[in-house]
N, C-alpha and C positions, 0 to 999 in steps of 0.2 A: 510842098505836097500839092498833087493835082489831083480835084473831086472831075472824073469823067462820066460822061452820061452819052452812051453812043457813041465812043471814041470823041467826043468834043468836052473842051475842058469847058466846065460850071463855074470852078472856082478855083485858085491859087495861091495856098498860103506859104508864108515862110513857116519854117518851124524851129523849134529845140528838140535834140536829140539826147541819149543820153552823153553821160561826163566824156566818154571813151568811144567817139563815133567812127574809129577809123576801123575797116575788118569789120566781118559780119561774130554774131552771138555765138558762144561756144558753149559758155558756162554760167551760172548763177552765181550773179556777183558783178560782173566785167563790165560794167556800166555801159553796153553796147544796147545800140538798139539791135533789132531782127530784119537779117534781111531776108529776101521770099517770097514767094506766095502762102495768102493766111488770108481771115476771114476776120471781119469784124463781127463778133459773134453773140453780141450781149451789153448790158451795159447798165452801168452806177448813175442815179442822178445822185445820190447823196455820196460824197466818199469822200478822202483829204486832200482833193483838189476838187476844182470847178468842173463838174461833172465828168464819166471815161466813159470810153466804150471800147471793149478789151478788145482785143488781135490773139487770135487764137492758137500764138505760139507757146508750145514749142508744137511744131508739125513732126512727122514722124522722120523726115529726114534730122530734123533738130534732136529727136529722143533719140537715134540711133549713134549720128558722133558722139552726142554725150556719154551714150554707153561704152563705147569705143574707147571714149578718154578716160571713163570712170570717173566725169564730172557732172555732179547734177545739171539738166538743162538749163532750170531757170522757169521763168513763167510770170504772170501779173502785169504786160504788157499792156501797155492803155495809148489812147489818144486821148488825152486832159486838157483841160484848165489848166490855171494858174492854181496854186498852192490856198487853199481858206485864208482869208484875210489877205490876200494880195494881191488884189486885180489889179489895183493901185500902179502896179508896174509895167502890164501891160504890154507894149511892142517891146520895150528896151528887152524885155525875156529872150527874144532872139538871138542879141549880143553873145549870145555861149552857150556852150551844149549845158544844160542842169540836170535834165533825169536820170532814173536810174537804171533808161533802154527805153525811156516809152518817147512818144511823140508829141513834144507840146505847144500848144498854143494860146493864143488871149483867149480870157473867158466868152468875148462877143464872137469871134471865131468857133466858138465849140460852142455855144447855142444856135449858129449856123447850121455845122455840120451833122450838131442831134437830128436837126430838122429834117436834114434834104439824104442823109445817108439811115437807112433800114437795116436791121439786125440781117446776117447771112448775105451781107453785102464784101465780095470780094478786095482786097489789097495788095497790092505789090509793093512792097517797101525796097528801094535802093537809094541809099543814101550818098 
């Protein structure tokens, strides 16, 4: 993941995706992350991982295939922490996709990103 500020990268992290990262999000469930454009739109310091700040899918493009399929979209998108009680683990978390569509990182990584990224702050995810 690259944080940009004026077209020049800040910062570079690797990440975890969810379990199912290949193909973009269809449905709620598919352990896919989202690809698109979305907004980082709000955010948890307390929740079941090391703080989030949600991605504001599903976009209207997202609610419309889902209609189409007659599959719910999905939703609860985050960029987290590590899991409560496991920072412990740390970079090895990269080793493999674990979410269930969100985007994750070490905990010192997402007290970075609280910092330097602002609510109604734009994303492009392509994984």
């Amino acid at each position: 993941m690259l944080l940009l500020r004026d077209e020049r990268v800040v910062r570079d992290y690797e990440v975890a995706l969810g379990v199912n990262p290949k193909g973009p999000k269809r449905r709620n469930g598919d352990g896919r992350t989202p690809e698109g454009r979305y907004q980082l739109d709000w955010r948890i310091e307390e929740s079941r991982f090391y703080r989030a700040i949600h991605v504001s899918y599903p976009n209207d493009q997202d609610r419309e295939y889902a209609l189409g399929a007659g599959v719910p979209p999905g939703g609860g998108v985050m960029i987290h922490g590590l899991p409560d009680g496991e920072s412990w683990v740390g970079e090895l978390h990269r080793e493999f996709d674990w979410t269930n569509g969100c985007i994750g990182v070490t905990d010192d990584e997402m007290d970075e990103i609280w910092e330097l990224v602002d609510d109604g702050t734009p994303i492009e995810i392509r994984p």
